[in-house]
C-alpha positions in Angstrom: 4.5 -49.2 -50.9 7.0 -48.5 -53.3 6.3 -47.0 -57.1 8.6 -46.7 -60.0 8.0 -45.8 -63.7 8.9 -48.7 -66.3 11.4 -47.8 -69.1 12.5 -49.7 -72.4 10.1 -52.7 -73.0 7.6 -51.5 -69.9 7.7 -47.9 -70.8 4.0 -46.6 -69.7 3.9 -48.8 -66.9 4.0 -48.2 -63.7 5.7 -50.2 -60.4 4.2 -51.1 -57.7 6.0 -52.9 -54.5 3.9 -53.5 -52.0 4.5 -54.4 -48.3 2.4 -57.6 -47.7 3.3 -59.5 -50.4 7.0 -60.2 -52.2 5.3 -59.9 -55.7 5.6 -57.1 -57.7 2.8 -54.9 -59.8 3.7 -53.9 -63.4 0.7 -51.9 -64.4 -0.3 -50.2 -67.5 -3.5 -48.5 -66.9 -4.6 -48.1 -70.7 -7.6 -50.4 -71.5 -6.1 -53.4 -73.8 -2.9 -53.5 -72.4 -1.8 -55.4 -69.4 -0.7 -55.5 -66.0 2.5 -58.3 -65.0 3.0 -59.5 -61.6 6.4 -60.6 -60.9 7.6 -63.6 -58.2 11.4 -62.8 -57.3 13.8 -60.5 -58.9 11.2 -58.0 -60.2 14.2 -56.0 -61.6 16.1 -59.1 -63.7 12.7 -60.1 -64.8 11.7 -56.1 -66.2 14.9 -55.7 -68.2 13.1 -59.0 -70.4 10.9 -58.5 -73.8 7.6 -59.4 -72.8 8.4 -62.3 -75.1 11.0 -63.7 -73.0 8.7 -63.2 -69.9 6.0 -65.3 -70.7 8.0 -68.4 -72.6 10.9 -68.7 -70.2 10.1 -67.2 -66.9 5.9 -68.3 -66.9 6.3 -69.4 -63.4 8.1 -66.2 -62.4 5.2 -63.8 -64.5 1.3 -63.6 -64.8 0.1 -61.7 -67.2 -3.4 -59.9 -66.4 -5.2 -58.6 -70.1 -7.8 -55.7 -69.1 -11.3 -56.2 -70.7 -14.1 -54.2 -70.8 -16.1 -57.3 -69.5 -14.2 -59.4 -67.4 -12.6 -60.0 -64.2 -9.1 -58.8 -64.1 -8.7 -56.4 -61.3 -9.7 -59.7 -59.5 -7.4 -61.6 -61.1 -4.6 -58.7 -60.2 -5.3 -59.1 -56.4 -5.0 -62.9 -56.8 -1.8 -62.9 -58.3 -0.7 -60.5 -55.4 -2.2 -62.6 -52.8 -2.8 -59.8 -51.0 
C-alpha cells in the first residue's frame, strides 16, 4: 500500500493506493466530511474541485459521507471492491 497527503482542494485528506484493487482512497477521517474513491487517473481526478468531481467525472468518483449512524465504512470497502 501506498499513502500520500492531499493538498489544495483535498488538503486533510489522506491517500490510500492499495495493492488488490486499481481504485484509489481519498480519506478524510473527521466525522461529517467524506471519503472519495477514485476509478483511473487518481492524480488528474485530485487536482478537480470536488464540484467538478461529482458533476463530470460521477462514474470515475463515489463519494462516501461519514454518519454517526450509518453504514459508510461498508460502503468504503464496496467502492474498493476489495
Amino acid at each position: 500500500m501506498q499513502k500520500f497527503v492531499g493538498e489544495d482542494e483535498f488538503e486533510g485528506y489522506f491517500v490510500f493506493i492499495f495493492d488488490k484493487t486499481d481504485r484509489v482512497l481519498l480519506e478524510n477521517p473527521i466525522e461529517g466530511n467524506a471519503a472519495y474513491i477514485f476509478r483511473g487517473d487518481w492524480t488528474f481526478l485530485s487536482k478537480l474541485s470536488k464540484g467538478e468531481l461529482l458533476e463530470s467525472y460521477r462514474y470515475s468518483v463515489e463519494r462516501v459521507l461519514h454518519r454517526e449512524a450509518g453504514n459508510w465504512k461498508w460502503r468504503i470497502n464496496r467502492a474498493l471492491a476489495l
